[in-house]
C-alpha positions as CSV (number, residue, x, y, z in Angstrom):
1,X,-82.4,-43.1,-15.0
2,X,-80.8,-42.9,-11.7
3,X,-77.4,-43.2,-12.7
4,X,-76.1,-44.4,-8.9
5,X,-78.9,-46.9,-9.0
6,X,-77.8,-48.6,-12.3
7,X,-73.7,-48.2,-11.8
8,X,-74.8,-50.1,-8.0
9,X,-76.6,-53.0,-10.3
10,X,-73.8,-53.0,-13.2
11,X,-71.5,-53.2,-10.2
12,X,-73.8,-56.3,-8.9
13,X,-73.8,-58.3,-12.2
14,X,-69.7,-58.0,-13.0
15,X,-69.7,-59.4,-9.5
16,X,-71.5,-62.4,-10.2
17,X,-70.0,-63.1,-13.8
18,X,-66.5,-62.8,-12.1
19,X,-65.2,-66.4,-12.2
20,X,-67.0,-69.6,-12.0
21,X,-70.7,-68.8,-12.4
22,X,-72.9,-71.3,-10.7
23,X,-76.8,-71.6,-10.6
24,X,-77.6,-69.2,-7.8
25,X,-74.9,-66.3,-10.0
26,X,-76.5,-67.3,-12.9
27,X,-80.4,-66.3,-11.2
28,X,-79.3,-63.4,-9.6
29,X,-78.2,-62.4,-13.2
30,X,-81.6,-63.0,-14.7
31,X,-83.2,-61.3,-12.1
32,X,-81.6,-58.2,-12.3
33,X,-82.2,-58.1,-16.0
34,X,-85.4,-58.8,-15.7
35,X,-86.2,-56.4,-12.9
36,X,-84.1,-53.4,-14.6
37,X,-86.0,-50.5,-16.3
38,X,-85.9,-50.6,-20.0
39,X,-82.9,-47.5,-19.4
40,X,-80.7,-49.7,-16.7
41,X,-81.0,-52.6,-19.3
42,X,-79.4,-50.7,-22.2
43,X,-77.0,-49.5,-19.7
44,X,-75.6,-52.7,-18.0
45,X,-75.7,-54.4,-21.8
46,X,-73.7,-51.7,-22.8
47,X,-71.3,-51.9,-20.3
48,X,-70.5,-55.8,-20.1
49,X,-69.1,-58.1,-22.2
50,X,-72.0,-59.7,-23.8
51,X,-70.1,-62.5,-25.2
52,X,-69.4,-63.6,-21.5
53,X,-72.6,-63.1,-20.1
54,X,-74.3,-65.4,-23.2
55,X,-71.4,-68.0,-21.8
56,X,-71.8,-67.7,-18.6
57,X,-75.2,-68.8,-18.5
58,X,-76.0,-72.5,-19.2
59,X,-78.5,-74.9,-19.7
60,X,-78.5,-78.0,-17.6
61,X,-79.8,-81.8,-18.5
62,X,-81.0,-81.9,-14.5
63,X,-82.0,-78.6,-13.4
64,X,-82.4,-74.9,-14.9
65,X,-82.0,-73.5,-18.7
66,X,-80.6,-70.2,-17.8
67,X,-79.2,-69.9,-21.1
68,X,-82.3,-70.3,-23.2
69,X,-84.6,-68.4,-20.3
70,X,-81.6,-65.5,-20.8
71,X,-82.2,-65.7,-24.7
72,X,-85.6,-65.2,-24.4
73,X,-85.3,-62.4,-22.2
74,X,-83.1,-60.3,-24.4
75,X,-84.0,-61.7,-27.6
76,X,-87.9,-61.4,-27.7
77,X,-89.4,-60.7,-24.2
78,X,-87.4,-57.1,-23.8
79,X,-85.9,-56.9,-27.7
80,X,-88.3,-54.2,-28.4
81,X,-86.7,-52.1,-25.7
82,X,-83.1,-52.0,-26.6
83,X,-81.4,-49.6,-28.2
84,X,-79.9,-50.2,-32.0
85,X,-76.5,-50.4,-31.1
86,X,-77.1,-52.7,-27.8
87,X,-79.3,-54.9,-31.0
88,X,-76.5,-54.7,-33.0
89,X,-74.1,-55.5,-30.2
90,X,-76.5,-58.6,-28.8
91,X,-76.6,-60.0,-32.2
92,X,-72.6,-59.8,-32.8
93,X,-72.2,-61.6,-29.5
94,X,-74.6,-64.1,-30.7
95,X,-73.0,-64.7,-34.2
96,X,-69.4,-65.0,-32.1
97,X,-68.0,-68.2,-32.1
98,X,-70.2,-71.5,-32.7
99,X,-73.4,-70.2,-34.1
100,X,-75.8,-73.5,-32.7
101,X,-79.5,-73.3,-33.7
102,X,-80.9,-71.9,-30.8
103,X,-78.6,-68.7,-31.6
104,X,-80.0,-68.4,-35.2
105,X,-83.1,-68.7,-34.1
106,X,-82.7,-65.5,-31.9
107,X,-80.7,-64.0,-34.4
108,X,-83.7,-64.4,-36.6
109,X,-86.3,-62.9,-33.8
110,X,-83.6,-59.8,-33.6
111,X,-84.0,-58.8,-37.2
112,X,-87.7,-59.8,-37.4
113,X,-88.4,-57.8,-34.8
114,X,-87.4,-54.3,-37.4
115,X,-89.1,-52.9,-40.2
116,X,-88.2,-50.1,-42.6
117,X,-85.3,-47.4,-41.5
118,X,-84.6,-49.0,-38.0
119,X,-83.6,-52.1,-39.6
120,X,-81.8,-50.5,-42.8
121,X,-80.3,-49.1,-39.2
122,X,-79.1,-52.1,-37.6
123,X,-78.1,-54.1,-40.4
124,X,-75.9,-50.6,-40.8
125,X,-74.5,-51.2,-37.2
126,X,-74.0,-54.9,-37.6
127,X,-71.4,-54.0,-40.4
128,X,-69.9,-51.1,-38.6
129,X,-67.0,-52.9,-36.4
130,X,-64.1,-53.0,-39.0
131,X,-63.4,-56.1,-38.4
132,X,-64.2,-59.7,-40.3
133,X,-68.0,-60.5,-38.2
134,X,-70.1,-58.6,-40.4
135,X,-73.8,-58.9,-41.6
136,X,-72.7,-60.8,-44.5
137,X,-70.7,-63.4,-42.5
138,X,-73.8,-63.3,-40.4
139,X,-76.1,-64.4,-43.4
140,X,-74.6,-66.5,-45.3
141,X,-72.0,-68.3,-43.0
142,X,-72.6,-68.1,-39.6
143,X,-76.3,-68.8,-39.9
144,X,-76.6,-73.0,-41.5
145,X,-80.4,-72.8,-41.6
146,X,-81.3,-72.5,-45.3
147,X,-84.7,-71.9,-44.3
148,X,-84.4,-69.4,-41.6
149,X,-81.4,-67.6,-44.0
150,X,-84.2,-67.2,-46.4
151,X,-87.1,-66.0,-43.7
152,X,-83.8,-63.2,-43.0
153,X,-83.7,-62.3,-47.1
154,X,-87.3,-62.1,-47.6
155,X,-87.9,-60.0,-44.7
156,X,-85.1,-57.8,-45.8
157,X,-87.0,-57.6,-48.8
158,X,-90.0,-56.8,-48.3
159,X,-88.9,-54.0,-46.0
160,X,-86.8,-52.4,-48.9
161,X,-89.6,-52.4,-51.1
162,X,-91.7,-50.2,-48.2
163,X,-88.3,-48.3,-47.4
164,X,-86.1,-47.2,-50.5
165,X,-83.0,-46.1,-48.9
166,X,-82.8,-43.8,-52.0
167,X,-78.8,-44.1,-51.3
168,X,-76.1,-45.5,-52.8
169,X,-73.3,-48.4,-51.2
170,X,-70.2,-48.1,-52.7
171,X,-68.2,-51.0,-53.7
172,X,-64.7,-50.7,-54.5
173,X,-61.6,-52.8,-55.3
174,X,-58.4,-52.5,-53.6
175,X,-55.1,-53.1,-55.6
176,X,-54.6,-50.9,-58.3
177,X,-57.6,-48.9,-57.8
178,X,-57.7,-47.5,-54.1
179,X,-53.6,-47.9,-54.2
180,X,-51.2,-48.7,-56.6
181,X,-50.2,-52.9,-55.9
182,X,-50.2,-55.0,-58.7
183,X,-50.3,-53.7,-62.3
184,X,-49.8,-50.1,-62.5
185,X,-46.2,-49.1,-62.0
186,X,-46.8,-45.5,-63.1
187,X,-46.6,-44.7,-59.2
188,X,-44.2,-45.7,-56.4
189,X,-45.6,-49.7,-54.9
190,X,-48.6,-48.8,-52.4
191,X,-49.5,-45.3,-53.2
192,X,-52.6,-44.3,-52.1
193,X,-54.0,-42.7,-55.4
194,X,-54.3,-38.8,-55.3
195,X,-58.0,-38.1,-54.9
196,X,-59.4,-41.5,-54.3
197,X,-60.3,-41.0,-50.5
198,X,-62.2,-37.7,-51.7
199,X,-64.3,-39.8,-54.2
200,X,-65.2,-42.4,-51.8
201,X,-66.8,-39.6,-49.6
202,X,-68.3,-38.2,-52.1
203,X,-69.5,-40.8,-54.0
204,X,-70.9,-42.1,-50.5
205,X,-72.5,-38.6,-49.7
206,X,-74.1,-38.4,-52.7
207,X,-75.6,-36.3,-55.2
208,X,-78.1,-33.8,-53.0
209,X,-77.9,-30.9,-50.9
210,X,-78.2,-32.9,-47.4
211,X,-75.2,-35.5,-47.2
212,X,-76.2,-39.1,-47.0
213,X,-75.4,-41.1,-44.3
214,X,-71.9,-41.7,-44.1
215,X,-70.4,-45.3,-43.6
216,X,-71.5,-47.1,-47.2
217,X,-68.0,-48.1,-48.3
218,X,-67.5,-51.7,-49.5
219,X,-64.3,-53.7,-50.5
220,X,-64.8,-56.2,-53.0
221,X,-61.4,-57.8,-53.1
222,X,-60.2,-60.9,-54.5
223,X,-57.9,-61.5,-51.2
224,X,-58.8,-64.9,-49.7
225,X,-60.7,-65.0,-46.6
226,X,-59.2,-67.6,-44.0
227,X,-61.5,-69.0,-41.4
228,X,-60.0,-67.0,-38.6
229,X,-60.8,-63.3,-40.6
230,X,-57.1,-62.7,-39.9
231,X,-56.4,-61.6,-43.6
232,X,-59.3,-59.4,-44.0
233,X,-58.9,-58.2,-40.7
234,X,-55.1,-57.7,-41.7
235,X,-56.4,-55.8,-44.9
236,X,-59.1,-53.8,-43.0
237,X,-56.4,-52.6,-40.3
238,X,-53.7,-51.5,-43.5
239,X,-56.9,-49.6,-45.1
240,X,-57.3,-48.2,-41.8
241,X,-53.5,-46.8,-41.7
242,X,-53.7,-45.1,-45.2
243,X,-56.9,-43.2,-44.3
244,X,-60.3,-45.3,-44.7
245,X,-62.4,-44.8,-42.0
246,X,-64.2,-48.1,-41.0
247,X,-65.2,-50.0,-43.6
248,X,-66.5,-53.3,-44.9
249,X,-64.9,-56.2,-46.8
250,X,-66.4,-59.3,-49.1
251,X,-63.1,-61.2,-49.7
252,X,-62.5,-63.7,-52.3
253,X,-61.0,-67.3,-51.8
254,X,-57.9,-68.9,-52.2
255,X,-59.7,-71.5,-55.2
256,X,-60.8,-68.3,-57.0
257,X,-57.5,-66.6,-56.6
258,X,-55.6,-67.2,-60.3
259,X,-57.5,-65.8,-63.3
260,X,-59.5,-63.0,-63.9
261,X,-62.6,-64.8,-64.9
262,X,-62.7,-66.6,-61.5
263,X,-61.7,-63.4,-59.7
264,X,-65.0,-61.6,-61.3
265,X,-66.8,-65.0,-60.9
266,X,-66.2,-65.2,-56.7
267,X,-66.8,-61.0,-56.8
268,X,-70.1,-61.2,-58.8
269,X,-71.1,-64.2,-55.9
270,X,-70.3,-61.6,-53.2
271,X,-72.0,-58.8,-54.7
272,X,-74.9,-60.6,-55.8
273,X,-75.4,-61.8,-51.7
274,X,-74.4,-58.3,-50.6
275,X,-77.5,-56.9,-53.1
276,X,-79.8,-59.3,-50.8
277,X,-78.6,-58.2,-47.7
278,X,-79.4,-54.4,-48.4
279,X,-81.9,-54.3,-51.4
280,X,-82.9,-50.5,-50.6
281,X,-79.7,-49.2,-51.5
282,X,-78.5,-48.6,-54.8
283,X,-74.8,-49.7,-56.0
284,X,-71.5,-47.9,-57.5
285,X,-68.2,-50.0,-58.2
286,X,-64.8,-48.5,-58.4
287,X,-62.3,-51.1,-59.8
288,X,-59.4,-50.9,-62.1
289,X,-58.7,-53.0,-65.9
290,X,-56.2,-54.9,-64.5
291,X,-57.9,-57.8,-62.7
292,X,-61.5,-58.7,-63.8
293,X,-63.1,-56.1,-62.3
294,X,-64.3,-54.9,-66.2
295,X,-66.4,-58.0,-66.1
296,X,-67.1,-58.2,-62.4
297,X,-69.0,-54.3,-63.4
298,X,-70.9,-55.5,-66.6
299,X,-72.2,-58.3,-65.2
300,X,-73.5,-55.9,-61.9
301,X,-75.2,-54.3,-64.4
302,X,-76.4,-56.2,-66.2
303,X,-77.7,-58.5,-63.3
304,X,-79.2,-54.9,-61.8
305,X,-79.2,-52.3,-63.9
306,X,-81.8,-50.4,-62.3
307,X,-80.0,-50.7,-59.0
308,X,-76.2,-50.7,-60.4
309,X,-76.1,-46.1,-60.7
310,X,-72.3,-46.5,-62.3
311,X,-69.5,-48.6,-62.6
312,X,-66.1,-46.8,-62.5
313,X,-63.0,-48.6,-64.1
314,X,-59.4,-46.9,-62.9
315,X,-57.7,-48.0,-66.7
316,X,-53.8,-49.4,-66.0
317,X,-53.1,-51.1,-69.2
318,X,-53.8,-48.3,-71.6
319,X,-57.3,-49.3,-72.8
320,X,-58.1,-48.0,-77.1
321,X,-60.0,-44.7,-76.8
322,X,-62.8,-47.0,-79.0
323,X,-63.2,-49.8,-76.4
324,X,-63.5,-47.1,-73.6
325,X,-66.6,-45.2,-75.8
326,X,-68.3,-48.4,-75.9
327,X,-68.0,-49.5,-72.1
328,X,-69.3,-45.9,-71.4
329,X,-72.4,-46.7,-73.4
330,X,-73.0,-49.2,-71.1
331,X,-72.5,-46.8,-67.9
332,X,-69.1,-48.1,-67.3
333,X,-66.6,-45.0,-67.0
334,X,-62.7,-45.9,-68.0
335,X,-60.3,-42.7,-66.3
336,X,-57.0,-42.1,-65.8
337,X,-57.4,-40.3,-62.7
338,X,-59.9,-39.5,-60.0
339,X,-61.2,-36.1,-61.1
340,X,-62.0,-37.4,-64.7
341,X,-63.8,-40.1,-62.2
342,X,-65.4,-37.4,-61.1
343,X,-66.4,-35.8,-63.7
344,X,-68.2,-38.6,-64.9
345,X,-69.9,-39.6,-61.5
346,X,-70.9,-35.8,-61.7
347,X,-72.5,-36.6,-65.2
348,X,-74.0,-40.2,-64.1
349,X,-75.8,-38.1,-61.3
350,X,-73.9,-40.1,-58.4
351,X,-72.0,-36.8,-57.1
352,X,-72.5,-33.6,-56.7
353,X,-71.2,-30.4,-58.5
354,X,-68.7,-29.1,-54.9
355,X,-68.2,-32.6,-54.8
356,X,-66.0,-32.2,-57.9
357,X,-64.4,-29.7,-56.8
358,X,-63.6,-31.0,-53.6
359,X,-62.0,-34.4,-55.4
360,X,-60.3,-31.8,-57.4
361,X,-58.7,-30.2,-54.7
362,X,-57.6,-33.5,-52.7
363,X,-56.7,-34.9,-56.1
364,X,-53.8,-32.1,-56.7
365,X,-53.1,-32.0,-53.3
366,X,-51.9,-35.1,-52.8
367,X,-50.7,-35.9,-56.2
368,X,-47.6,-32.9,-54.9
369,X,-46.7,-34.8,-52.6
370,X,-45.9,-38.1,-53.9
371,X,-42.1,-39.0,-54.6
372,X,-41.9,-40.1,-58.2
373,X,-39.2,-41.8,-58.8
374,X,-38.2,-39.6,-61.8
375,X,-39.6,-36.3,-63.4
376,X,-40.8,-38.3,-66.5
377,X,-43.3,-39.8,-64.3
378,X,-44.1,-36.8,-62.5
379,X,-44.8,-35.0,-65.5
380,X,-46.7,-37.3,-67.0
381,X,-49.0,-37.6,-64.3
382,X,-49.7,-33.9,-63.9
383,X,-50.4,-33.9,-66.9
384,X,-53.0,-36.4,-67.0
385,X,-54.4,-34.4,-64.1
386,X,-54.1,-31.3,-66.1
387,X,-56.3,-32.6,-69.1
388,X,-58.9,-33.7,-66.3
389,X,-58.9,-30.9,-64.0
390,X,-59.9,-28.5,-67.3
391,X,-63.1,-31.2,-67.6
392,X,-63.7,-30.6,-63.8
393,X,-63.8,-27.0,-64.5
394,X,-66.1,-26.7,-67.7
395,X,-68.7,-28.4,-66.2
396,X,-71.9,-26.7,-65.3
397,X,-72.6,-25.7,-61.9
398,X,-76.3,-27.5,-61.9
399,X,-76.8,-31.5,-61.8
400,X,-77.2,-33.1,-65.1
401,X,-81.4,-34.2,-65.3
């Protein structure tokens, strides 16, 4: 690409989107699109706002449909020519805002027009902007069509059956198992657990010798989503500050918010759409006892339990020794802190062996440098993380078969 050539023609079409755009701006537009090379196209879409541009263009009762004619440009003619992330971008622009039929439609045409890793690829990108317009709000809000949602899933399906992923999305609550917020008051309010940012990598890098690909973290909260995304956008933005790189959230609502069985109810309804959207992945849930997420994990696996690797419960209300044996039996792991996690993702086969270690290591790390607010609870904690950092050590070096 002739890099003076295409700034000359990005330079061309910010000219004619600046201000009103009338009928001759709006052909002068297509036409450069159209006569770009498949390089200049990814570069001016990559270097406009593609939200404006879809605006800016309009059909007309008397005279031209640049809108629809600049749909089918980018949507089906030339699709198969963009990049992944100028897809990805296209079909967040499209999704922005009122999603009208003729959007979905292209929507549809985007994703149809994948198979197999490269659209495992840009459904990956479409959830990659930290912030509330994700591939699930996509799916199952944005887009009304019953029919063309389930065109979407079955596609998605078919592709996963072709393409295992063979890698794991983690799921994960927030209060009381990524940071201390509701019931536990063994640390000071809104500490970020020692340890629990190592076992989200890990857990998301998996068990082999070549990392997975990095960016599978979920949130499954019960936090209400408002039609504006500003509270999960809110929440995203405070995960952000303590650490968590980009990541994705399926919030709850404000008519499921009181009671743990409607909590795990409105969860189980998110994770059972979130399974459709990416049915070549396998699942792990970390959540803690003290706000459904027990029953939230069962029912995960039993709903997939070929799909559902481990379900890891972060115990603040002292659950019996007894009631923790039998949730293990069912592959759901009670622990006190995140390197007896570790220990048993390591023996569920969800981690690897360094992994532990490397949990270990962030796990004592940060546990010194949290101000207790007396030695009694500092003591007690290190010696929680004692008893679990002797398990870490005894275990063997090789994955369990």
């Amino acid at each position: 690409m002739d890099l003076t050539t295409a700034t000359t023609k990005l330079q061309a079409l910010r000219r004619d989107m600046t201000g009103h755009t009338d009928r001759n701006d709006e052909r002068r537009i297509l036409d450069l699109l159209e006569g770009a090379t498949s390089e200049e196209l990814n570069f001016l879409l990559s270097n406009v706002d593609l939200v404006r541009l879809l605006s800016d263009l309009d059909d007309r009762l008397v005279g031209p449909d640049h809108h629809t004619e600049l749909l089918d440009l980018l949507c089906t003619r030339r699709a198969a020519e963009l990049s992944l992330p100028v897809r990805a971008s296209l079909a967040t622009a499209l999704q922005k805002g009122a999603t009208h039929a003729q959007a979905e439609a292209r929507l549809r045409d985007l994703f149809l027009g994948l198979k197999g890793r490269e659209l495992t690829g840009f459904k990956n990108l479409l959830e990659a902007g930290g912030e509330y317009h994700d591939l699930h709000k996509l799916v199952f809000d944005d887009v009304d069509d019953v029919v063309l949602r389930a065109e979407l899933l079955t596609h998605f399906q078919r592709e996963a059956d072709a393409f295992p992923s063979g890698e794991n999305k983690v799921l994960s609550d927030i209060d009381d198992t990524f940071f201390a917020n509701w019931v536990d008051k063994r640390y000071p309010p809104k500490t970020v657990y020692p340890g629990v940012l190592a076992f989200y990598q890990e857990l998301d890098r998996g068990p082999g010798i070549i990392p997975g690909r990095a960016g599978d973290l979920v949130f499954v909260s019960a936090r209400p989503q408002d039609p504006l995304g500003l509270i999960e956008n809110a929440t995203l933005d405070s995960l952000s500050k303590r650490g968590v790189p980009l990541a994705v959230m399926l919030s709850g609502s404000f008519f499921y918010l009181v009671g743990n069985t409607r909590i795990a109810q409105k969860k189980f309804e998110n994770f059972e759409q979130y399974a459709r959207l990416f049915p070549e992945y396998g699942f792990v849930f970390v959540g803690d006892s003290g706000q459904g997420d027990v029953e939230f994990g069962a029912r995960m696996r039993e709903s997939l339990p070929q799909a559902v690797r481990a379900v890891f419960i972060h115990d603040v209300v002292a659950t019996p020794p007894e009631q923790r044996d039998a949730w293990r039996a069912k592959h759901v792991f009670f622990f006190d802190t995140y390197v007896g996690a570790a220990v048993d993702a390591f023996h569920a086969g969800v981690i690897s062996r360094d992994g532990v270690d490397r949990i270990a290591a962030a796990a004592t790390e940060s546990l010194a440098a949290i101000a207790f607010s007396s030695p009694a609870l500092r003591q007690a904690r290190e010696a929680e993380l004692e008893r679990d950092l002797t398990l870490a050590r005894a275990l063997p070096r090789t994955q369990p078969t």
